[in-house]
C-alpha atoms as an extended CHARMM CRD file, in Angstrom:
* protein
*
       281  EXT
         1         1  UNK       CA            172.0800000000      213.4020000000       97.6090000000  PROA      1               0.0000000000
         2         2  UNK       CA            172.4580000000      210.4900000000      100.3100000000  PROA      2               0.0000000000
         3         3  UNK       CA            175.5660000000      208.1110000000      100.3900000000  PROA      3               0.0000000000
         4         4  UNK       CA            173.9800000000      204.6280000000       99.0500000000  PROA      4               0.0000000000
         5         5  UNK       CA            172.9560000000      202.5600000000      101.4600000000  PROA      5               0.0000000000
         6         6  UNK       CA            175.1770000000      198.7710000000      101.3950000000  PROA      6               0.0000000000
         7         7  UNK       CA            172.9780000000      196.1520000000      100.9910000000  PROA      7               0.0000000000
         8         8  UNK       CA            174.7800000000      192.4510000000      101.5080000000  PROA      8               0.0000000000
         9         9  UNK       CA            173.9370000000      189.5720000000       98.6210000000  PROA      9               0.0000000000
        10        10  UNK       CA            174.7680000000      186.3030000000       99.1820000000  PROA      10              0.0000000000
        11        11  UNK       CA            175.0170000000      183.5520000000       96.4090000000  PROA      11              0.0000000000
        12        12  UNK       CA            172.1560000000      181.1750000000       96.8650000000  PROA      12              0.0000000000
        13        13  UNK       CA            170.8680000000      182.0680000000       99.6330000000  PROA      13              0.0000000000
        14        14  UNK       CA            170.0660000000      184.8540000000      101.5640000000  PROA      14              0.0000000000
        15        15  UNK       CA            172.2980000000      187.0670000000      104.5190000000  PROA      15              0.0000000000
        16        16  UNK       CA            170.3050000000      185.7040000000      107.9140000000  PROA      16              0.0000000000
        17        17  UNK       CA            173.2760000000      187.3180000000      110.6230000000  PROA      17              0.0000000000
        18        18  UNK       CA            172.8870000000      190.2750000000      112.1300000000  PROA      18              0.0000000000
        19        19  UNK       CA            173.3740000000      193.5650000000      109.8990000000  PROA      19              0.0000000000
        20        20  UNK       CA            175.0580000000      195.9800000000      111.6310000000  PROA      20              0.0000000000
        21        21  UNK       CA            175.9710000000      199.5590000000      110.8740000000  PROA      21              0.0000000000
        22        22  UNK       CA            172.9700000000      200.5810000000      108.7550000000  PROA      22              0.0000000000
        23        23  UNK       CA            173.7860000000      197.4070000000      106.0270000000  PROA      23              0.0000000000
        24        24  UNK       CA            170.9360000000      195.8410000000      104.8940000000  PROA      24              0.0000000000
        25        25  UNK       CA            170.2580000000      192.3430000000      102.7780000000  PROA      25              0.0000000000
        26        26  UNK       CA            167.4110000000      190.3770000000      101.1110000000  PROA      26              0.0000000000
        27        27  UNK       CA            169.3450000000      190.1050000000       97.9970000000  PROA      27              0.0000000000
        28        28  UNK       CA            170.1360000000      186.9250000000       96.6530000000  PROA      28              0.0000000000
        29        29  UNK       CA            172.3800000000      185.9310000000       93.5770000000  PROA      29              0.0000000000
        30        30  UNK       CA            171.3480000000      182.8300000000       92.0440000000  PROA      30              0.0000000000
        31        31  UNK       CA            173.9040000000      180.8750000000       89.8350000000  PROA      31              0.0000000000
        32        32  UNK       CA            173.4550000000      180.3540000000       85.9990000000  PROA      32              0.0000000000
        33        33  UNK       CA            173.5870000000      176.7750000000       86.7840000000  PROA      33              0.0000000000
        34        34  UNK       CA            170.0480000000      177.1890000000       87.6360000000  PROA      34              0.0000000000
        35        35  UNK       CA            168.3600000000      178.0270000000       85.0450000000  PROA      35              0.0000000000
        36        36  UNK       CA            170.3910000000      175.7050000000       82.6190000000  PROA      36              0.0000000000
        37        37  UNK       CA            173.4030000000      178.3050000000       81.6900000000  PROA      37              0.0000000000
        38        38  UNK       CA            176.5310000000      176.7510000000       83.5970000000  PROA      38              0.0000000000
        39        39  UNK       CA            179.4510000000      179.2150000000       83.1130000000  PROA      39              0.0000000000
        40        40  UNK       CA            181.3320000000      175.8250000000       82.4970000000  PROA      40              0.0000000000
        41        41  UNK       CA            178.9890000000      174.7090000000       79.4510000000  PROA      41              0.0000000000
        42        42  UNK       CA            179.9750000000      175.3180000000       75.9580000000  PROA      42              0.0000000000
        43        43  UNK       CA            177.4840000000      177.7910000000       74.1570000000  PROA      43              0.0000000000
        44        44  UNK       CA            175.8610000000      174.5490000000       71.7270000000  PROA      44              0.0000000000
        45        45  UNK       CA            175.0620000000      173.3550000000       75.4220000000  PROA      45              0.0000000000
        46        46  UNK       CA            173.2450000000      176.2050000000       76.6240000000  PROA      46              0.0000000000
        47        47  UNK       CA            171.4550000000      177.2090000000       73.5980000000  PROA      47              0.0000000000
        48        48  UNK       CA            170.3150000000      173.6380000000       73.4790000000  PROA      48              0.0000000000
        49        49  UNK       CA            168.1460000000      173.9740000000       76.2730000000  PROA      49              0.0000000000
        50        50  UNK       CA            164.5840000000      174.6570000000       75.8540000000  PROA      50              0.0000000000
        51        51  UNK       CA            162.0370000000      176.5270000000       77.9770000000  PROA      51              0.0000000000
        52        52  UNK       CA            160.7400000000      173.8940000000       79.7400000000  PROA      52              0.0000000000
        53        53  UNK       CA            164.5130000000      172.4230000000       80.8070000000  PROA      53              0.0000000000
        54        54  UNK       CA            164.6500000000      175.6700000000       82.1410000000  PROA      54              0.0000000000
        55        55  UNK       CA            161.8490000000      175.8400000000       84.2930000000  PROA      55              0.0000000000
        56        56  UNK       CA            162.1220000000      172.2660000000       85.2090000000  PROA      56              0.0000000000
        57        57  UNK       CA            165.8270000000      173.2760000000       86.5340000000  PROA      57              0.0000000000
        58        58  UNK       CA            164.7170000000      176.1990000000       88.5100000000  PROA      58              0.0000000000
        59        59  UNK       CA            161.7740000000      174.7280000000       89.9260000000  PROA      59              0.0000000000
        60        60  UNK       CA            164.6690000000      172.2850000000       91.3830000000  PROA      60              0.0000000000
        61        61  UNK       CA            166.2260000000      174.9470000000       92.9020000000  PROA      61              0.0000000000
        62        62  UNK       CA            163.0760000000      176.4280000000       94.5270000000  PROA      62              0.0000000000
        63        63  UNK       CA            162.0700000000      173.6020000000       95.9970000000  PROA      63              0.0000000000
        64        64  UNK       CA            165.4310000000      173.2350000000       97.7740000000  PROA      64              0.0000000000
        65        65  UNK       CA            165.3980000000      176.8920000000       98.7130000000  PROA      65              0.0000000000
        66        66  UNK       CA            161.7070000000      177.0230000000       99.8620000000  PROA      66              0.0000000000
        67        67  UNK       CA            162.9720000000      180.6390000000      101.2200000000  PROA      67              0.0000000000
        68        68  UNK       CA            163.2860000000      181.9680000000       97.6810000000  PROA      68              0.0000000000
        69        69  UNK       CA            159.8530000000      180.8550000000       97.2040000000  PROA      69              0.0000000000
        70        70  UNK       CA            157.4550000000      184.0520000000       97.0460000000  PROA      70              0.0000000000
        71        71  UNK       CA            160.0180000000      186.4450000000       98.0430000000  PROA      71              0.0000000000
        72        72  UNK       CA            160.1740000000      190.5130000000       97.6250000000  PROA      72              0.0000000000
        73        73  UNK       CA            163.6730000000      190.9540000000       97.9430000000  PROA      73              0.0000000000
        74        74  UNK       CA            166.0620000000      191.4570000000       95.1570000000  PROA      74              0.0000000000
        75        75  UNK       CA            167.3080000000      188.4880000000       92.9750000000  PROA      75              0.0000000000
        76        76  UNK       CA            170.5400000000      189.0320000000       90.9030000000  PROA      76              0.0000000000
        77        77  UNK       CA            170.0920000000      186.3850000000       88.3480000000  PROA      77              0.0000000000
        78        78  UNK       CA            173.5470000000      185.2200000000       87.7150000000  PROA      78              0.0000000000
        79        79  UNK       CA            174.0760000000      184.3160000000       84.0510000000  PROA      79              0.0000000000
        80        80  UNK       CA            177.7350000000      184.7810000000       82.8090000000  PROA      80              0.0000000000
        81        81  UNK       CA            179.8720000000      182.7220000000       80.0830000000  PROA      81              0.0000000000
        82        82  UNK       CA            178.9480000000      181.8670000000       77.3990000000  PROA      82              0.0000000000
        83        83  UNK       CA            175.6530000000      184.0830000000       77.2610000000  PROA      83              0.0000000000
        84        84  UNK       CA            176.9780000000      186.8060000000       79.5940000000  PROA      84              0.0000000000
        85        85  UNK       CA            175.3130000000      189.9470000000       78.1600000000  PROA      85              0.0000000000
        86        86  UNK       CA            178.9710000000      191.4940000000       78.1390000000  PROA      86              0.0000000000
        87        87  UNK       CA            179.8830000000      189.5010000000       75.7920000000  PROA      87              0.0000000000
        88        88  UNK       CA            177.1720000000      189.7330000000       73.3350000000  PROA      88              0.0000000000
        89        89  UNK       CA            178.8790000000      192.0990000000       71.2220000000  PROA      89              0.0000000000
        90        90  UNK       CA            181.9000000000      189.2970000000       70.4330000000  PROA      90              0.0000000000
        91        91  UNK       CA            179.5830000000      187.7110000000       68.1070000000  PROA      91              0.0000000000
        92        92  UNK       CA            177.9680000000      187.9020000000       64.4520000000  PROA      92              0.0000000000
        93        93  UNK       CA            174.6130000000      189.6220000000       64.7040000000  PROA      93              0.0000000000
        94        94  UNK       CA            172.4880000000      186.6670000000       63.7990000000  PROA      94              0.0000000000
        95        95  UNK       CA            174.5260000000      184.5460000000       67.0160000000  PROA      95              0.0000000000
        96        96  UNK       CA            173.7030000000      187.6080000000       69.0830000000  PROA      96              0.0000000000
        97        97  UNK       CA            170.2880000000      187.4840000000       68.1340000000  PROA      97              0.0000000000
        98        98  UNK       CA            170.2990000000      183.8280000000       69.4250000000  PROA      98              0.0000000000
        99        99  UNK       CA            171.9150000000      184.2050000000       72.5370000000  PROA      99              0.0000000000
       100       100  UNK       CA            170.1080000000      187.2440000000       73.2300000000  PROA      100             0.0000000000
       101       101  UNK       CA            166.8170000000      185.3050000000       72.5320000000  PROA      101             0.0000000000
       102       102  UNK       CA            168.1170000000      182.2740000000       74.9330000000  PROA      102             0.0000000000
       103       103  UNK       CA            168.8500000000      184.6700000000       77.9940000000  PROA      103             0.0000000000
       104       104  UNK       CA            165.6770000000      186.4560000000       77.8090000000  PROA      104             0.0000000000
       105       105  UNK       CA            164.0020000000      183.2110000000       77.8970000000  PROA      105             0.0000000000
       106       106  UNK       CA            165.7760000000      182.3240000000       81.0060000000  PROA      106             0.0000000000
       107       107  UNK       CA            165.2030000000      185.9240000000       82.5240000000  PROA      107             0.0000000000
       108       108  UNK       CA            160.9190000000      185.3660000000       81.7140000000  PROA      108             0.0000000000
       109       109  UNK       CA            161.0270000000      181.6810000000       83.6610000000  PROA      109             0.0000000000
       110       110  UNK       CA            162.8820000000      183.4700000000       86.4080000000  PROA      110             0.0000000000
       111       111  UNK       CA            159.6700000000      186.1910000000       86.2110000000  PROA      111             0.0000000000
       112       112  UNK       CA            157.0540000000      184.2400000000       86.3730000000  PROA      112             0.0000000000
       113       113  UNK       CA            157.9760000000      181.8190000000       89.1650000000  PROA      113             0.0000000000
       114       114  UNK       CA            158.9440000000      185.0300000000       91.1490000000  PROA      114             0.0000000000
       115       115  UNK       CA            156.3360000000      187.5470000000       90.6390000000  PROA      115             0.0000000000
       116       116  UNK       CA            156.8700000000      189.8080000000       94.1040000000  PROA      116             0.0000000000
       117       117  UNK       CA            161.0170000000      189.8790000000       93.3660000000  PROA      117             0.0000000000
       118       118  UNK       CA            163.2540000000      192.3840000000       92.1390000000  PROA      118             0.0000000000
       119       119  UNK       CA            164.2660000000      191.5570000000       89.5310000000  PROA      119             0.0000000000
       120       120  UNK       CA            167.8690000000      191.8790000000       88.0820000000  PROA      120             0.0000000000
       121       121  UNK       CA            170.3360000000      190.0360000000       86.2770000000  PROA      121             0.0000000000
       122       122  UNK       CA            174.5060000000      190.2370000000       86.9400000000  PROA      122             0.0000000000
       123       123  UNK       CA            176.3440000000      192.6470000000       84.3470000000  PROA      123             0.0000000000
       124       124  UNK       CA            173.8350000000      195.1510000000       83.5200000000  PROA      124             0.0000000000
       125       125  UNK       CA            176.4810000000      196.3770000000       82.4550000000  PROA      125             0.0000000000
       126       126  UNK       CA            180.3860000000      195.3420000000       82.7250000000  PROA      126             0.0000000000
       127       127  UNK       CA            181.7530000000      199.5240000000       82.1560000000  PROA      127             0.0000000000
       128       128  UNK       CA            185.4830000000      199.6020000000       81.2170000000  PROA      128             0.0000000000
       129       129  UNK       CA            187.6740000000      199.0530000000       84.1140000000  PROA      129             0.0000000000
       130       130  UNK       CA            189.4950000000      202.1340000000       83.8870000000  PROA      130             0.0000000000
       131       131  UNK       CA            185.7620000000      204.2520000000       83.4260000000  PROA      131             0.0000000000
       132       132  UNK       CA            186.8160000000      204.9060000000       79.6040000000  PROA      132             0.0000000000
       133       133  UNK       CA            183.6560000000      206.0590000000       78.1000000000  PROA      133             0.0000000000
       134       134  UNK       CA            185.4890000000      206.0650000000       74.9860000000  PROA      134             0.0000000000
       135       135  UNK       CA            187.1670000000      202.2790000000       74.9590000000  PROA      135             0.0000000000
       136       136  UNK       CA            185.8980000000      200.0830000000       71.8580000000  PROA      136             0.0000000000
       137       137  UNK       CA            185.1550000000      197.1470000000       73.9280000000  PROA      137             0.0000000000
       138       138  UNK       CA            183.2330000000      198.9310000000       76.0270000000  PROA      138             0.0000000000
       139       139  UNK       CA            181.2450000000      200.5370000000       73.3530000000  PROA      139             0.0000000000
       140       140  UNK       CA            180.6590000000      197.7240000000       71.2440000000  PROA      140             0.0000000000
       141       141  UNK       CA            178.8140000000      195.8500000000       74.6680000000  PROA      141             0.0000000000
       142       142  UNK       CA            177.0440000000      199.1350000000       75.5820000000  PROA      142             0.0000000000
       143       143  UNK       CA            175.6120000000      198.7520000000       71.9640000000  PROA      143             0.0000000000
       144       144  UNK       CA            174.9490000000      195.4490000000       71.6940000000  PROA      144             0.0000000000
       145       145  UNK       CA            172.8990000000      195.7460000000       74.9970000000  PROA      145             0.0000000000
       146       146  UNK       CA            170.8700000000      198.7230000000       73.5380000000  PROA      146             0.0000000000
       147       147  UNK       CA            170.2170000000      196.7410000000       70.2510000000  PROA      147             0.0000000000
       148       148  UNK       CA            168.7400000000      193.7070000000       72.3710000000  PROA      148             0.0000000000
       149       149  UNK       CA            166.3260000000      196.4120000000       74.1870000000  PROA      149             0.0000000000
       150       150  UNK       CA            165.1420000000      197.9200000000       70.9000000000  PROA      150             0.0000000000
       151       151  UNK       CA            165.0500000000      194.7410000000       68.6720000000  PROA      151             0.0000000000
       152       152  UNK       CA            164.0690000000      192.3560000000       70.8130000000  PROA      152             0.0000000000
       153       153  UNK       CA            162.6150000000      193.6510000000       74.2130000000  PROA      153             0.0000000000
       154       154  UNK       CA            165.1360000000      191.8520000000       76.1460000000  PROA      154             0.0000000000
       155       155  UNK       CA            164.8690000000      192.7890000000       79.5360000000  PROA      155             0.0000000000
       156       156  UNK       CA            161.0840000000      192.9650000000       79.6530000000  PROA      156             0.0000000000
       157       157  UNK       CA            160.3890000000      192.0520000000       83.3280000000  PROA      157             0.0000000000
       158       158  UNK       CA            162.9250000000      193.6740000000       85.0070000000  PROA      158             0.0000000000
       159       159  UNK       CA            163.2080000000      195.7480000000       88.0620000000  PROA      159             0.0000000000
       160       160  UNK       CA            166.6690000000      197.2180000000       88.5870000000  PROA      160             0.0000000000
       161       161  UNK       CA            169.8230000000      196.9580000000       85.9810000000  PROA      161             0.0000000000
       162       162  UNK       CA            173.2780000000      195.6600000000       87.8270000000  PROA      162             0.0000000000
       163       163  UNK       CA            175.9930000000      196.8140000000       86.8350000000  PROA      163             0.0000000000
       164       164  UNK       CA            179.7910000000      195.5730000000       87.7940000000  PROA      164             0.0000000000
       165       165  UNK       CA            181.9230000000      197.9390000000       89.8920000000  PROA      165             0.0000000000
       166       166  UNK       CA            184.2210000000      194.8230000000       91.4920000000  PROA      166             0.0000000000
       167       167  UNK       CA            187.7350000000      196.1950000000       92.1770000000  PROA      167             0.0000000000
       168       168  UNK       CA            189.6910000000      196.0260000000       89.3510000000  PROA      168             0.0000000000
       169       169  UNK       CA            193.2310000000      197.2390000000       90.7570000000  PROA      169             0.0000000000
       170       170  UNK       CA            195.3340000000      198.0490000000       93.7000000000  PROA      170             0.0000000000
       171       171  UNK       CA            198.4490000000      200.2860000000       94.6330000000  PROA      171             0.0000000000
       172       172  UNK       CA            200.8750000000      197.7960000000       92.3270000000  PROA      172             0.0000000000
       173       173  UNK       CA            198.8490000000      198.9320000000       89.0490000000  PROA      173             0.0000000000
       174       174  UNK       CA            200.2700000000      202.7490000000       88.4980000000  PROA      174             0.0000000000
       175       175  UNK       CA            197.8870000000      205.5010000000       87.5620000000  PROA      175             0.0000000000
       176       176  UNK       CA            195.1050000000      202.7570000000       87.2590000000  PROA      176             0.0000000000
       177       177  UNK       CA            194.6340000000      202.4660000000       90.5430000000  PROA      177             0.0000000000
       178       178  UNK       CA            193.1540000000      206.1010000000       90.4450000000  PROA      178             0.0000000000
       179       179  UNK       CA            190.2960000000      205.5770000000       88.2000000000  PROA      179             0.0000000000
       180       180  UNK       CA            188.0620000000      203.6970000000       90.5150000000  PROA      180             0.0000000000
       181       181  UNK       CA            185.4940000000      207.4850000000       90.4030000000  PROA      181             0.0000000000
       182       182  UNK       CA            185.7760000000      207.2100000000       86.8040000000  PROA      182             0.0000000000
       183       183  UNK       CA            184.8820000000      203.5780000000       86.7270000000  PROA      183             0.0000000000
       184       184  UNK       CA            182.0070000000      203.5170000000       88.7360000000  PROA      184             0.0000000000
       185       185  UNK       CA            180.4560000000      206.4770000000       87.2800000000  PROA      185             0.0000000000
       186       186  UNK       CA            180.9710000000      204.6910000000       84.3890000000  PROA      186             0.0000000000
       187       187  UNK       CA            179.0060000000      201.7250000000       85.2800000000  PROA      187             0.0000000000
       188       188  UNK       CA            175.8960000000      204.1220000000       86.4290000000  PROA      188             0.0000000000
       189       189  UNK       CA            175.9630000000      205.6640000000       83.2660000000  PROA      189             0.0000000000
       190       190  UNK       CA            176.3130000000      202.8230000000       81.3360000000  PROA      190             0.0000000000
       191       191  UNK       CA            173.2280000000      200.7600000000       82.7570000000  PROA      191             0.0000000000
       192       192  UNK       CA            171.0190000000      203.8960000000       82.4980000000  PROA      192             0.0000000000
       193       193  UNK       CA            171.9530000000      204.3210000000       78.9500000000  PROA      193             0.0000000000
       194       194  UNK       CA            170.7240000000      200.2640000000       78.0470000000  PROA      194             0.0000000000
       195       195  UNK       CA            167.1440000000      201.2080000000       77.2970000000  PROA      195             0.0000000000
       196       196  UNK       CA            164.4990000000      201.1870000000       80.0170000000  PROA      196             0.0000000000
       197       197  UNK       CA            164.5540000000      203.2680000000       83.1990000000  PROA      197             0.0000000000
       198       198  UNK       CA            165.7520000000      201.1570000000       85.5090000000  PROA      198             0.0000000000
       199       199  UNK       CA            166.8590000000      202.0630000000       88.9300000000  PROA      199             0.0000000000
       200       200  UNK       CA            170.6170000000      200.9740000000       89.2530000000  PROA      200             0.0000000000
       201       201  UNK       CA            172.0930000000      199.2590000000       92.1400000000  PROA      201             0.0000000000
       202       202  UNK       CA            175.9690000000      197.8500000000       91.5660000000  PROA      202             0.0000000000
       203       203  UNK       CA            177.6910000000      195.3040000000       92.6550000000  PROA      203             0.0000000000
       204       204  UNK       CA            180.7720000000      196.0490000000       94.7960000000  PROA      204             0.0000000000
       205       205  UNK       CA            183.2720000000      193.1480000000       95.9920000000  PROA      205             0.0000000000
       206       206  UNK       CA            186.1560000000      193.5320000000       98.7980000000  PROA      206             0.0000000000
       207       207  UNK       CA            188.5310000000      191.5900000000       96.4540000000  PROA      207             0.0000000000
       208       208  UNK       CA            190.5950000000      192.5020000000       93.2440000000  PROA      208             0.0000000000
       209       209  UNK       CA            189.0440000000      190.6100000000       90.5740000000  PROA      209             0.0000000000
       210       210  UNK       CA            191.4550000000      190.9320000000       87.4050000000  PROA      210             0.0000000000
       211       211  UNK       CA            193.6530000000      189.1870000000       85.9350000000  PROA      211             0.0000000000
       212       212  UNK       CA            195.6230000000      192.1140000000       84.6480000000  PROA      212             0.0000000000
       213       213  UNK       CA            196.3230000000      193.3400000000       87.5240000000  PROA      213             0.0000000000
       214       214  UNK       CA            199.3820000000      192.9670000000       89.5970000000  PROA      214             0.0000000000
       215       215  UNK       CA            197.0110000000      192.7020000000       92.6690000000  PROA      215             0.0000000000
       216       216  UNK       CA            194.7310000000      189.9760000000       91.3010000000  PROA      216             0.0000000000
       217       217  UNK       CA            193.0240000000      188.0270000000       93.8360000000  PROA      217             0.0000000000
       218       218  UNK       CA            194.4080000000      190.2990000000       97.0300000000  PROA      218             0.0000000000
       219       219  UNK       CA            191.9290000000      191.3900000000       99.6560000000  PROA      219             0.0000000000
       220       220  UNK       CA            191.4610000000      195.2350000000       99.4230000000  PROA      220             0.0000000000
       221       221  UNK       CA            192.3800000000      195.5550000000      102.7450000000  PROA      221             0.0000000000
       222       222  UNK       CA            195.8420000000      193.6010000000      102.0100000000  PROA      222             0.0000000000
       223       223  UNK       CA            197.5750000000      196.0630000000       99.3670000000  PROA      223             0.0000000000
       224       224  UNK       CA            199.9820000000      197.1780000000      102.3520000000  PROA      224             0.0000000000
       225       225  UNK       CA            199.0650000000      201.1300000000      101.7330000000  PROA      225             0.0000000000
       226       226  UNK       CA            197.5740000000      203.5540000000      104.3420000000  PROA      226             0.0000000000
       227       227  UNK       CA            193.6610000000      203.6450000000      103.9480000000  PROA      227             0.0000000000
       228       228  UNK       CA            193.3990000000      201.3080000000      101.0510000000  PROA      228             0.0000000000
       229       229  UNK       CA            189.8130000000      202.3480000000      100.6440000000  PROA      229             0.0000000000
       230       230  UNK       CA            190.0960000000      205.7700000000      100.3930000000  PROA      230             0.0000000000
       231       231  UNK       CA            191.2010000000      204.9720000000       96.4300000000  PROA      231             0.0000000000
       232       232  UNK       CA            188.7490000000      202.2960000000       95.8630000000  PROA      232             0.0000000000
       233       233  UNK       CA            185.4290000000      201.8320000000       97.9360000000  PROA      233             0.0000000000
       234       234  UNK       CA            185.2710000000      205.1350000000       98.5190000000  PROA      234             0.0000000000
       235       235  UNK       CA            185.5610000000      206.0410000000       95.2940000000  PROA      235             0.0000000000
       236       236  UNK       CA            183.1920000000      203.9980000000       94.0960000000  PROA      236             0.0000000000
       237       237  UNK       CA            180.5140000000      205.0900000000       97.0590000000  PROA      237             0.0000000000
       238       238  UNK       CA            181.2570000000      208.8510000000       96.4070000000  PROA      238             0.0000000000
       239       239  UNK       CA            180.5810000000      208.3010000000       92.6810000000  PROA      239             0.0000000000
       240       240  UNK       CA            177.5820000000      206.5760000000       93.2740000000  PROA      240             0.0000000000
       241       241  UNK       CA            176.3540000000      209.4410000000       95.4630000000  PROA      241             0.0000000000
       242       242  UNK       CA            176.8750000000      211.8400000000       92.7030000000  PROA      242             0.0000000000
       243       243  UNK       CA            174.9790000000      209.9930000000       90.5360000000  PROA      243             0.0000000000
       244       244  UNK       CA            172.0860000000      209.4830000000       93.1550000000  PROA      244             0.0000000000
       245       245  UNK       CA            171.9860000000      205.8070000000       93.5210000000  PROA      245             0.0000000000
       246       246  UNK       CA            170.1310000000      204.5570000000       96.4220000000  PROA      246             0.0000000000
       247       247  UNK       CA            172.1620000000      200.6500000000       96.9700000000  PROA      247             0.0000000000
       248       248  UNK       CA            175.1470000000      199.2570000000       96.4210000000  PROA      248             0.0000000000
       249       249  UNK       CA            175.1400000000      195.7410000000       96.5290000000  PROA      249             0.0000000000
       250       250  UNK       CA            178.1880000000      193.7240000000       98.4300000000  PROA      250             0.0000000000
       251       251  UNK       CA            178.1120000000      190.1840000000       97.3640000000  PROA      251             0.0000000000
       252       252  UNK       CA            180.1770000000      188.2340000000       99.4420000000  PROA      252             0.0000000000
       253       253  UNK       CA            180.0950000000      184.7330000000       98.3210000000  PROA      253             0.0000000000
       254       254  UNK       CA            178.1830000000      182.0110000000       99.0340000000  PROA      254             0.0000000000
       255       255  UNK       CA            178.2920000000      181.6130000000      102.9640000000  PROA      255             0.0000000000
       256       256  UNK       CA            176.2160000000      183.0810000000      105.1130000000  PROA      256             0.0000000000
       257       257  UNK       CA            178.8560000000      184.7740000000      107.6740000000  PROA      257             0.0000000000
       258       258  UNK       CA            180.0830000000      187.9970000000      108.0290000000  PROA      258             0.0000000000
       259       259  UNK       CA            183.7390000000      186.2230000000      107.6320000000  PROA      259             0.0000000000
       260       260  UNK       CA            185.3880000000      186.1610000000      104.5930000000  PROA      260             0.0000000000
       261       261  UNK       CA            187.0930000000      182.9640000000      103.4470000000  PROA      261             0.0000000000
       262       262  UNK       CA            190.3350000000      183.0790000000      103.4490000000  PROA      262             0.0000000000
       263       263  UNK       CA            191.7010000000      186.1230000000      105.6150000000  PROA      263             0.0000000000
       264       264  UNK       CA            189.3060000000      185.6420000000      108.2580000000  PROA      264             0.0000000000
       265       265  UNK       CA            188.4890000000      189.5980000000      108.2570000000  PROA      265             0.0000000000
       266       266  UNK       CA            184.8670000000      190.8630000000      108.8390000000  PROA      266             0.0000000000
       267       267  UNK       CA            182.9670000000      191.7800000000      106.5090000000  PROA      267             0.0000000000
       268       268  UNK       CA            182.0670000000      195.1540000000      108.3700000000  PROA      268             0.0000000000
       269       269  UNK       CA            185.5740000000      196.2930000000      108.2710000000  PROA      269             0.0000000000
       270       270  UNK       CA            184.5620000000      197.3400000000      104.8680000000  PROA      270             0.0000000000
       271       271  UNK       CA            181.4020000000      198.7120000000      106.0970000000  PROA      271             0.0000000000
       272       272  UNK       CA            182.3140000000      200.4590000000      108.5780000000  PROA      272             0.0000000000
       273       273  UNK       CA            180.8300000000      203.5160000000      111.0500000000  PROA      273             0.0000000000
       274       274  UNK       CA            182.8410000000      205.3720000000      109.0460000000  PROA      274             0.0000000000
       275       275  UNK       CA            180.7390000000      203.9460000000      105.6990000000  PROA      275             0.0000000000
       276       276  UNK       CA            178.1020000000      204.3920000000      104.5460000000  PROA      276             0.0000000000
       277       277  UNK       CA            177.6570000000      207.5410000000      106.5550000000  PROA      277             0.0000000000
       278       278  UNK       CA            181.0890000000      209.5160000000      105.5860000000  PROA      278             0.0000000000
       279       279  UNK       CA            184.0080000000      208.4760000000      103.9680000000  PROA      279             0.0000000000
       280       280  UNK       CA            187.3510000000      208.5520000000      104.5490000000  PROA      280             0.0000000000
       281       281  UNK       CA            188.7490000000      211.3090000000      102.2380000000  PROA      281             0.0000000000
């Protein structure tokens, strides 16, 4: 086994700065909005779009990102609410079959104007934030998601599954705060048990994102205890190692900078000497 390797994905666009301690990049996230599924729409507006709305939307966004154009790096595409494959479950089957139906359509146009990419779309899976294998919710997506593969082929023309390992807690949470192995183990097993054999590569994020949590929206690096990442990143890395994943994607918003809005802080003191190489416990 290897630690995974960090590879930085920007929204829109691609990381051009230098990439420093063994990072790499050529990973780009491209927004829902682009391919006709704003997270802001209401589901009768999504599913209202037809194929060639679709294409005629994304072929807008290629031709303002000519960079995109004919690329071999990895594209996330970015389709959440209201046809965010986590959600799928939360609906009768015959809706599911619908919305399943209108996100695989999106995923093909996405295909076949980028033949050379890799391939992925965001939340391949979502696992339970606290890594319970067990957890209805969790189950009932995991489910859903293997019932799209076997009725309908859904992810025909992908490359690489994507699951979601953003932070999900800090020090203010209690005994959560402790399950960040469990969770991204979770999330490896998870994608690997969809249907096809995919390689998995999961996002990772430097902020909190839950609104839950008592330390929603704070910086990992801000939760005021010694080594923050010892309990989160590295968790997440060392699980990832143990399950033999190769990448670990860092999205880090949609600027190309190694500054994060906000706090100012580098990027790289996440990724460290210290990381990807060795951790810190």
């Amino acid at each position: 086994m290897a630690p995974p390797t960090i590879r930085i994905c920007v929204q829109n666009g691609f990381y051009t700065q230098p990439k420093l301690h063994g990072v790499a990049a050529n990973c780009i996230s491209i927004s829902g909005t682009w391919v006709q599924a704003d997270r802001n729409a209401t589901l009768a507006e999504v599913l209202a779009y037809n194929q060639a709305d679709v294409e005629a939307r994304f072929t807008a966004f290629l031709n303002g990102h000519p960079e995109v154009v004919g690329t071999t790096g990895l594209v996330c595409v970015d389709i959440e609410e209201p046809i965010h494959p986590a959600d799928w479950w939360n609906h009768t089957l015959a809706d599911q079959d619908t919305i399943i139906q209108a996100w695989k359509m999106r995923m093909g146009v996405v295909r076949a104007a980028l033949p050379s990419a890799e391939l992925g779309a965001y939340g391949t899976l979502v696992p339970d934030e606290r890594g319970d294998a067990t957890d209805a919710t969790y189950q009932s997506r995991l489910a859903t998601m293997q019932r799209a593969h076997t009725d309908w082929s859904a992810y025909t023309g992908l490359d690489v599954w994507l699951p979601i390992a953003y932070p999900r807690f800090g020090p203010l949470d209690g005994n959560s705060w402790k399950t960040y192995y469990a969770y991204g183990s979770l999330g490896v097993d998870g994608a690997r048990a969809i249907g096809p054999n995919l390689p998995v590569k999961p996002f990772i994020y430097h902020t909190v994102s839950n609104g839950a949590s008592a330390n929603n929206g704070m910086e990992l690096l801000d939760t005021h205890v010694p080594n923050p990442l010892k309990r989160s990143w590295d968790q997440l890395l060392a699980a990832f190692e143990a399950k033999s994943v190769s990448q670990a994607l860092f999205w880090i918003g949609g600027t190309d900078t190694d500054t994060i809005a906000g706090s100012g802080r580098s990027i790289y003191q996440y990724v460290s000497p210290a990381r990807p190489v060795a951790y810190y416990f």
